[in-house]
MARBA-3410 file (N, C-alpha, C, O; in Angstrom, 1 decimal):
86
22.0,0.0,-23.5,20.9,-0.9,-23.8,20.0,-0.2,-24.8,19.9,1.0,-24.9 ~ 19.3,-1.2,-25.7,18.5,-0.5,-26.8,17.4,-0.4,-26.3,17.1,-1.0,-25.3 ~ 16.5,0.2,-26.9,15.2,0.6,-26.9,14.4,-0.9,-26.5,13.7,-1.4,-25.5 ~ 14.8,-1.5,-28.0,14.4,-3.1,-27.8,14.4,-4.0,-27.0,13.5,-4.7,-26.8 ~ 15.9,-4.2,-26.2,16.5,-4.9,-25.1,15.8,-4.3,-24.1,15.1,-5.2,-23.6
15.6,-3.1,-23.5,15.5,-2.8,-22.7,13.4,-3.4,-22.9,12.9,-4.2,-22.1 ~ 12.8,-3.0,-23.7,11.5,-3.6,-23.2,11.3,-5.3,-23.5,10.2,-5.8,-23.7 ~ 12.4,-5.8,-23.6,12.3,-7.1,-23.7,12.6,-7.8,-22.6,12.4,-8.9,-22.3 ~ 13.4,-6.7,-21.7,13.9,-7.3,-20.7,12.9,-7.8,-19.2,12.2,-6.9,-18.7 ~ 13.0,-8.7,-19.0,12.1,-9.0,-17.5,12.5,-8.6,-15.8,13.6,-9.1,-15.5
12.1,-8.1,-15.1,12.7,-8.0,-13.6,11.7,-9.3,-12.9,10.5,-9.6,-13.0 ~ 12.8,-9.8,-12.3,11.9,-10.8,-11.3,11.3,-10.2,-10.6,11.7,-9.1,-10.2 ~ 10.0,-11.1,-10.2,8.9,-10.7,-9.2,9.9,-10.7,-8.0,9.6,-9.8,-7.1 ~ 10.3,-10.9,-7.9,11.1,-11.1,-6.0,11.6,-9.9,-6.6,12.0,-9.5,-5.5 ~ 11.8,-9.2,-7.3,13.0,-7.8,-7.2,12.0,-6.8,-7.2,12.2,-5.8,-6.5
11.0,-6.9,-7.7,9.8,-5.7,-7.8,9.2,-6.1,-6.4,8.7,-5.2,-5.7 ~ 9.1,-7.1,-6.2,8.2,-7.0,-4.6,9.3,-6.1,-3.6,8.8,-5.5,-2.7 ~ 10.9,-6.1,-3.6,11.4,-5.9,-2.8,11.3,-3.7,-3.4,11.2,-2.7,-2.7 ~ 11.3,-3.9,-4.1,11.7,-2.5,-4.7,10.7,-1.2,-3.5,9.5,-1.1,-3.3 ~ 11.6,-0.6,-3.1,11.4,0.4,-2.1,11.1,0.1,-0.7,10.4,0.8,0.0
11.8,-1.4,-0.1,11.3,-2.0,0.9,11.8,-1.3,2.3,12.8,-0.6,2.1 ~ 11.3,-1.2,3.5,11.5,0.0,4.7,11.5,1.3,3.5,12.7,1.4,3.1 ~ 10.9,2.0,2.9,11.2,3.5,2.5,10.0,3.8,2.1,9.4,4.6,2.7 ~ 9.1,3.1,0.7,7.6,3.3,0.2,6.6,2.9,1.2,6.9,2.0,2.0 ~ 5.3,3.6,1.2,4.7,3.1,1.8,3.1,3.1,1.0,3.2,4.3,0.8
2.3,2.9,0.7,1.3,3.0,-0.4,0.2,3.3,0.6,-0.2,2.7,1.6 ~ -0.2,4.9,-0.3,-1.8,5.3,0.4,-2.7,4.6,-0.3,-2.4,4.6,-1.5 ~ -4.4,3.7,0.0,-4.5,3.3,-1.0,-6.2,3.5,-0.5,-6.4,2.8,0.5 ~ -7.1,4.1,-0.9,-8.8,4.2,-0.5,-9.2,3.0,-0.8,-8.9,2.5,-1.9 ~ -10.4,2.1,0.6,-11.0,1.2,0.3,-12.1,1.0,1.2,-11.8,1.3,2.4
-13.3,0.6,1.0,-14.8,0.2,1.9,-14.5,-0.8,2.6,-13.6,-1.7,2.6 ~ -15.6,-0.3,3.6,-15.1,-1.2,4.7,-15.2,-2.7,4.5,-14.7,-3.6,5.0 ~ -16.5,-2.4,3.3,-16.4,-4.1,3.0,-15.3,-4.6,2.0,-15.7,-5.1,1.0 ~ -13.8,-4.5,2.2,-12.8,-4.6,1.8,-11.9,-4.9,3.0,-10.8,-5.6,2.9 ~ -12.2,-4.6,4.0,-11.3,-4.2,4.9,-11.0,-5.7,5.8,-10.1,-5.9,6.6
-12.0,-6.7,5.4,-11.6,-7.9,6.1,-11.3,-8.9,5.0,-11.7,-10.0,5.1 ~ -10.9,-8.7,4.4,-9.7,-8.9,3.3,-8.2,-8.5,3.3,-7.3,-9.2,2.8 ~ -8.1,-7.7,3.7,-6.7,-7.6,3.8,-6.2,-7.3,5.6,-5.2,-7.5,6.2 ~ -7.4,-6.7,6.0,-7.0,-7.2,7.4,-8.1,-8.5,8.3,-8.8,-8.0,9.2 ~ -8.2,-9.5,8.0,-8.8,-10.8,8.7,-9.0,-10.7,10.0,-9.9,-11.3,10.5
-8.0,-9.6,10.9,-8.2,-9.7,11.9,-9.6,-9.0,13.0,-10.0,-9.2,14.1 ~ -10.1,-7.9,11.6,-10.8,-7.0,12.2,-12.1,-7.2,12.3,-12.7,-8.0,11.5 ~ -12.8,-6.4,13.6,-13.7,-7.3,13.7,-15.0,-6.5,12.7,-15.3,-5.3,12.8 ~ -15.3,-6.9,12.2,-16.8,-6.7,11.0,-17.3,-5.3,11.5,-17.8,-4.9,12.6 ~ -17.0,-4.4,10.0,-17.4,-2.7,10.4,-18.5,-2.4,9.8,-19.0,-3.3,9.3
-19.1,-1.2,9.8,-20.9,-1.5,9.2,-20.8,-0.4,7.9,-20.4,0.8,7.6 ~ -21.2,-1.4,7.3,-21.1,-1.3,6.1,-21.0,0.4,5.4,-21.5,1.4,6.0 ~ -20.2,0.5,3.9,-20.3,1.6,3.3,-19.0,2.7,3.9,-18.6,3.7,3.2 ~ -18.6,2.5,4.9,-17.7,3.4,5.5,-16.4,3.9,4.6,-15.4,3.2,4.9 ~ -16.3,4.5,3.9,-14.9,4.9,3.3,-14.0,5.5,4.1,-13.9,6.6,4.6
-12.9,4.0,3.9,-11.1,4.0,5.1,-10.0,4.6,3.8,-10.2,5.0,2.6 ~ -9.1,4.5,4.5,-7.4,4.6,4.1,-7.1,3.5,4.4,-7.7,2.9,5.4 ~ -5.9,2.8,3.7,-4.9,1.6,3.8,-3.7,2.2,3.9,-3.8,3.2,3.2 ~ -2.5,2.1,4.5,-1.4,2.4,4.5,-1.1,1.0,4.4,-1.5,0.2,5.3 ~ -0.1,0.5,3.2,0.5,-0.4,2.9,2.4,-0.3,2.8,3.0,0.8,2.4
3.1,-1.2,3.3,4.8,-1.4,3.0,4.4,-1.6,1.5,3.4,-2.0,1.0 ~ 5.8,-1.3,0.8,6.2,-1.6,-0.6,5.5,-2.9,-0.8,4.6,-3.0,-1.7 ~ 5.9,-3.8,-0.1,5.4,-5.1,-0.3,3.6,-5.7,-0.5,2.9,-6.7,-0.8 ~ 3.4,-4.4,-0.1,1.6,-5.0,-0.1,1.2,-5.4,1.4,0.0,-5.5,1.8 ~ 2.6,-5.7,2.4,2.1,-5.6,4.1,1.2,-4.8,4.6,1.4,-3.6,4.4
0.0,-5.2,5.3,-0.8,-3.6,5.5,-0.3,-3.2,7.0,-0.1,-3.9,8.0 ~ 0.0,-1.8,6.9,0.5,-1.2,8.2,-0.4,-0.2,9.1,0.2,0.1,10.1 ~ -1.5,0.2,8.8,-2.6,0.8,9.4,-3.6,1.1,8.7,-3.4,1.2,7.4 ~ -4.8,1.3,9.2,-6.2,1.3,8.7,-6.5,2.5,9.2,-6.1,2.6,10.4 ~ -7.3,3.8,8.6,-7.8,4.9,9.2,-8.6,5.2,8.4,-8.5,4.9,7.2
-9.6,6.1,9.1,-10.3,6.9,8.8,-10.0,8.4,7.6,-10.9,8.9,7.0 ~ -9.1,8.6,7.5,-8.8,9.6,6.4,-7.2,9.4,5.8,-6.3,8.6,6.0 ~ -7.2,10.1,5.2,-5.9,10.0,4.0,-4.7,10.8,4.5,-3.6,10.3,4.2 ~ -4.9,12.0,5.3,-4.1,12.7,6.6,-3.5,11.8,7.2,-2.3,11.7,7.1 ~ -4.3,10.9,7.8,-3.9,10.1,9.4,-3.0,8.8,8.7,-2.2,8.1,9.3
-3.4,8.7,7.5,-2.9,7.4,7.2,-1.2,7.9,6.6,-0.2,7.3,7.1 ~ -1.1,9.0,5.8,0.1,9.9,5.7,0.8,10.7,6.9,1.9,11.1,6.8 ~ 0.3,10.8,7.5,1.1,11.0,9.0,1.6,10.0,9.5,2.8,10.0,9.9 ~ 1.0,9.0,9.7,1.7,7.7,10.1,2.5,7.3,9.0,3.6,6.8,9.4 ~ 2.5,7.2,8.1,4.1,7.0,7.1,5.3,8.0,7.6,6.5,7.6,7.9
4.8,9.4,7.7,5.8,9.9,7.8,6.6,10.0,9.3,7.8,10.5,9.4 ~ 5.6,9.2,10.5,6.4,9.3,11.4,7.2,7.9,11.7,7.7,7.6,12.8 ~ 7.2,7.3,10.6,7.8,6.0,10.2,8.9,6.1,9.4,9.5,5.0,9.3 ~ 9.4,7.1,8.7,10.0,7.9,7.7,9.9,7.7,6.4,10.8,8.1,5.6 ~ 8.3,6.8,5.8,8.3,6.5,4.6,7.9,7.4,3.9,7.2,8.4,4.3
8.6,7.1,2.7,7.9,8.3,1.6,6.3,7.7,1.4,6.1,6.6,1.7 ~ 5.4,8.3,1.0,3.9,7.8,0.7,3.8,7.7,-0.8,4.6,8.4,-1.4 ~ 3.1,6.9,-1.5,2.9,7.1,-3.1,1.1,6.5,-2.9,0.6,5.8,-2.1 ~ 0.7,7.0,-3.9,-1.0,6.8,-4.2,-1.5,5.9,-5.1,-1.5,6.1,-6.3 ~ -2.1,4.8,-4.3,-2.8,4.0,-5.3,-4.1,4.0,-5.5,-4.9,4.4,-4.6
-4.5,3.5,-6.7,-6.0,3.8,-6.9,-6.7,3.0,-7.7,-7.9,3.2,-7.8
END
């Protein structure tokens, strides 16, 4: 593949959402006034607090913590590799 081809080329969205599915898991810092946004379920935290997100490949959120440790420990006792978003 050429230089050209190759940046011309497209991956479907369904292939990149799937890309590192069960294996990645995304560390990702956010305020708590964030946090009922991606988790709806939680009940309203007081304000300013800086969490951790542990997210699946897909953008699923898989735990909420208190630090960047706790949220990478729980990947790894899940066997995900971790990667850092920001």
């Amino acid at each position: 593949m050429t230089r050209e081809e190759f940046k011309s080329s497209k991956i479907p969205s369904e292939a990149l959402q799937s890309l590192g599915a069960g294996h990645i898991a995304y560390v990702k810092p956010m305020t708590s006034e964030d946090v009922n946004s991606l988790f709806p379920e939680t009940p309203k935290l007081e304000a300013g607090l800086k969490l951790w997100v542990l997210l699946h490949a897909d953008g699923t959120p898989i735990l909420l913590a208190d630090s960047r440790e706790a949220a990478v420990a729980n990947a790894a006792e899940q066997e995900l590799e971790t990667v850092s978003l920001h």
